[in-house]
N, C-alpha and C positions, 0 to 999 in steps of 0.2 A: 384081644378078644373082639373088639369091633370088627376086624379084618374078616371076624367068621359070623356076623348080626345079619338079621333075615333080610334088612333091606342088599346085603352085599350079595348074600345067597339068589337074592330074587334075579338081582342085577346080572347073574352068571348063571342066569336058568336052571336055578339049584333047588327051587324052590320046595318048602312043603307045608302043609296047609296054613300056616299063619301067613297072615297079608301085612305089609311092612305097610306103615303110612306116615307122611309127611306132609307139609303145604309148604309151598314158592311162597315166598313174604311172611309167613310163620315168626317172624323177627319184626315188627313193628308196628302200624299207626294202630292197629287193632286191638293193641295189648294199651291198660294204662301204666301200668307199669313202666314199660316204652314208653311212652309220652310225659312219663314222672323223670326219668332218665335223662331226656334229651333237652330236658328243658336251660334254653340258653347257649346251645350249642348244635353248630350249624351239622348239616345232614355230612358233610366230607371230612369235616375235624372228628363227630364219633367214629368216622371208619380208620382212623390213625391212630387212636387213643388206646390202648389194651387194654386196658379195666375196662373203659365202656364196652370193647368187642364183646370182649370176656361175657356180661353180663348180659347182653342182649341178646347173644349168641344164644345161651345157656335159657334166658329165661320163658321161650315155647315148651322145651323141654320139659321143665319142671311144674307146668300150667298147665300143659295138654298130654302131657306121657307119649308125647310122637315117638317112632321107631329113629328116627335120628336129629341131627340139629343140622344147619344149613348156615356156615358162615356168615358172619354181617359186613358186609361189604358194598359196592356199586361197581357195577362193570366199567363204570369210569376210571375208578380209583390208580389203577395202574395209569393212564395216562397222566392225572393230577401226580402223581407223584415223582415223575416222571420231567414235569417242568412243564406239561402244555397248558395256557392260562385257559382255564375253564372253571365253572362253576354247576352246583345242583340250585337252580332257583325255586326255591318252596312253588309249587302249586303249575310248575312249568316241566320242568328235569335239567337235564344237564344242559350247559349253555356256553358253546365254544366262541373265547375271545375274536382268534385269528381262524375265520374257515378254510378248509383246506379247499383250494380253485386253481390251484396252479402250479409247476413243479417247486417253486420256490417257496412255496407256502411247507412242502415238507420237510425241509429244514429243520421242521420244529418236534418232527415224529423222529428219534433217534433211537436207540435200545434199552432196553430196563434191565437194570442192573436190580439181581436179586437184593442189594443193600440198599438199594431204596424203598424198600417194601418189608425193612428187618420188622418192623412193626407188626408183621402178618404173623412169621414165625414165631415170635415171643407171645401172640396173642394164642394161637392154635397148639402151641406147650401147653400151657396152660387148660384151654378149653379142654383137650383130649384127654388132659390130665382128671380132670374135674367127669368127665364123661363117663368114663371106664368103659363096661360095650356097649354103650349110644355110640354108633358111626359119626363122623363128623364130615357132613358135603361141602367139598369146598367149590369155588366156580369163577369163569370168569364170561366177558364178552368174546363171541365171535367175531373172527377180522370184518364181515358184512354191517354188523350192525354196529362196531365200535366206525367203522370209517361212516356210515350215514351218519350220526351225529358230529364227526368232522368236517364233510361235509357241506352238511345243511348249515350248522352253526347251532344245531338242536333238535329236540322232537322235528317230526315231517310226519303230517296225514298223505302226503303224496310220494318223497321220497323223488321229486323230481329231479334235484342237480345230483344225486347218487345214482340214478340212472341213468343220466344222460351224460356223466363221466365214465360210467361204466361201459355204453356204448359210442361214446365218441371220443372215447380217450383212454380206450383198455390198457395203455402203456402205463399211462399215470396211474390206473384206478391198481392194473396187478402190483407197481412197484408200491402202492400207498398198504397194500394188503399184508406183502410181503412183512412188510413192517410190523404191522399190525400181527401177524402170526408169529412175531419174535415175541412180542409183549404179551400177549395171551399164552401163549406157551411157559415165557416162563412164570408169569404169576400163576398157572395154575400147579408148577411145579415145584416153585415155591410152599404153596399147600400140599401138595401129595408129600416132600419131603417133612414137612414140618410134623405130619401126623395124621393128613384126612383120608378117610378109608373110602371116598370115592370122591368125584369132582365133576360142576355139572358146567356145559358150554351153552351159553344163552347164546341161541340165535333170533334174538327177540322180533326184529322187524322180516325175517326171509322172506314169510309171507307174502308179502308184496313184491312179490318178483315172479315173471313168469321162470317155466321151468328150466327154456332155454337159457335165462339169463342165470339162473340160481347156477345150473350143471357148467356152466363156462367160465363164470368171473366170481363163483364162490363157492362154488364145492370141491373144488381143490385147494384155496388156502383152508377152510373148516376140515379137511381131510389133514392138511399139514398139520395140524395144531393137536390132532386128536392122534396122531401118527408120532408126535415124536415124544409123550408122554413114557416115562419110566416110573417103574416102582409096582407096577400090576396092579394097581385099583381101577374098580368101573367104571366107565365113563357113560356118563346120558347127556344127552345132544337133543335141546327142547328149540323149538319157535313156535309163533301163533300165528293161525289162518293155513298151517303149512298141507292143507291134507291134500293136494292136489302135487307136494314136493316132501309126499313121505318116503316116495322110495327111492328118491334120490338122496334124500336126507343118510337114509341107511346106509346108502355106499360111503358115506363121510369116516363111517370107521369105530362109531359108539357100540358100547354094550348095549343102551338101553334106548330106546328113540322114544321122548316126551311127545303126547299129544294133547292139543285143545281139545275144548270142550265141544267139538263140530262134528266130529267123526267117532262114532263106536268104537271101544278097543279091540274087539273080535273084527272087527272091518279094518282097521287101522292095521293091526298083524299081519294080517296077509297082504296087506301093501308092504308092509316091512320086511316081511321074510320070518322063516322060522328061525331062522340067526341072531333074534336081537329079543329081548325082552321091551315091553311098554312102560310106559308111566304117566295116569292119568286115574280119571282126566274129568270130574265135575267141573260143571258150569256154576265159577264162583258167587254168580248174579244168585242161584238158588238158595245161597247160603243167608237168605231175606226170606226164605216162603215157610213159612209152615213147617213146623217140624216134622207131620205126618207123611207130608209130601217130598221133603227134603230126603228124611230117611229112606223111601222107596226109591227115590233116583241114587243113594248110595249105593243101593242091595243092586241097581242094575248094570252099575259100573264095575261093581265086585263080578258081576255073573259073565258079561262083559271082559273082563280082563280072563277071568279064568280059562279063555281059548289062547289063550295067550301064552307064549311058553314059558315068560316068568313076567312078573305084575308089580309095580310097588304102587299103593292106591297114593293119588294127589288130587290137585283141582288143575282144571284147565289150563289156569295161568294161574298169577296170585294172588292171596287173601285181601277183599276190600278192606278200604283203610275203617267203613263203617259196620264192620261185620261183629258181632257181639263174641266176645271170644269162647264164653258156653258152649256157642254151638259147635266150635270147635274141636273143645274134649266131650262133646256127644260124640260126634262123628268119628272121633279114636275109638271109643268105648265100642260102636258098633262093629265096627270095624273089626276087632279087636275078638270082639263078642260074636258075632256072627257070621263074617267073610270065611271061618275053615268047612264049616258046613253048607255056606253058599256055592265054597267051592269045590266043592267034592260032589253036591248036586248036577253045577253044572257042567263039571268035566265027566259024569257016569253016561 
């Protein structure tokens, strides 16, 4: 029954007037619940654990009545599991032992064997199970942003030796990609077999690239990875800052193209094409202002999408860690409550 839920409907331009909604990070620091959970165990050991999945997964759900649930996992995860020594450093992100600088350094990036990830399948049994038609998203990193934190050796505000691999060393940077679109391929298909009724590809840092660089040295692997998915679930294909590489983003091959909080969704559309459905796109920062005010920039992202030829409401990017989670099943309830008449307005 998930396979036919309004977010999958929306996701396939199927839409009718109910607006499907979710939020990116809907699974953590937000919730105490979450923070009661994790207590004593590190950020990479819960994403291996299945009960803990199970639970964290499950517990927006059942707190906010989202239209679906959104796997607990990290875009890293496949490569930890995988054997590359990295870490999640509380209050930093992910923190690569050995950076990749040189052909010999990738040695260490080899292929993911879907049995190193059985922990995924046994946990997404389960959830889907527990779900019934709540959809279940499942995701992983794109080959771009999973190779800048190899990289760098972690976060980058600049993203400089991923650039400058990328242009002085296009041989290494396509064979480290190549790589990289085996691993992401199959852990997202890992998910779509195990049970999730769509799958989403972080392309978290694209952002920061111009356009020529994004269209030559990564919108063909993010093309590979969304190309060779089986089992017919939706695919949405998000990064942030991208509005100036939306519509190359579209050529990548998604059902849905996620966008930040920068660019209107009725704007953001017709850079995409009428081929693809949106997904956005609140400015997470306002989820701090005023209720009276928060609620009207809801009502204008709903009126906003609705030029859109299918919409599933989110925020920009994802839920601050200090966001009170109230406002969160307000922002359902509205949603919920008022987007089929917003949008029947705005498309008359």
């Amino acid at each position: 029954m998930s396979h036919a839920s309004d977010l999958v409907a929306a996701a396939r331009r199927e839409q009718g007037v109910r607006l499907p909604v979710w939020f990116m990070r809907q699974a953590g620091r937000s919730l105490p619940e979450y923070r009661e959970l994790r207590k004593g165990t590190s950020m990479l050991q819960s994403c291996m654990e299945p009960g803990m999945i199970h639970e964290i997964t499950l517990q927006p759900v059942r707190r906010h009545q989202v239209d679906a649930a959104i796997f607990f996992s990290d875009i890293v995860l496949p490569l930890k599991a995988m054997g590359v020594d990295l870490d999640i450093v509380p209050g930093t992100g992910p923190v690569v032992a050995n950076p990749i600088r040189t052909r010999a350094d990738l040695d260490q990036i080899g292929s993911l064997d879907p049995a190193q990830v059985g922990f995924v399948t046994e946990s997404i049994t389960s959830i889907v199970d527990e779900l019934g038609a709540t959809p279940l998203i499942g995701f992983a990193g794109a080959p771009f942003t999973l190779a800048s934190y190899l990289v760098e050796g972690g976060p980058s505000k600049d993203h400089s030796r991923t650039k400058s691999m990328m242009a002085g060393d296009p041989e290494l940077w396509d064979e480290l990609c190549r790589r990289l679109v085996q691993i992401s391929s199959t852990f997202l298909q890992v998910q779509i077999d195990a049970g999730a009724s769509a799958v989403q590809l972080f392309d978290s840092w694209a952002g920061a690239l111009a356009e020529r660089d994004y269209r030559e040295r990564v919108l063909p692997h993010s093309s590979q990875v969304l190309g060779s998915l089986t089992g017919g679930v939706p695919t949405i294909h998000f990064g942030v800052g991208t509005a100036e590489l939306l519509p190359a983003m579209a050529e990548a091959g998604s059902d849905v193209v996620g966008v930040d909080w920068r660019t209107p969704l009725d704007v953001a559309s017709r850079r995409i094409g009428p081929d693809k459905a949106v997904q956005g796109n609140l400015d997470p920062a306002l989820l701090l202002a005023p209720w009276e005010v928060l609620a009207e920039r809801v009502r204008e992202v709903i009126r906003a999408g609705a030029k859109a030829p299918g919409h599933i409401f989110n925020l920009g990017h994802g839920v601050p860690p200090t966001t009170d989670p109230g406002v969160l099943t307000r922002i359902v309830e509205l949603v919920h409550e008022e987007a089929p008449t917003i949008r029947q307005e705005a498309q008359a």
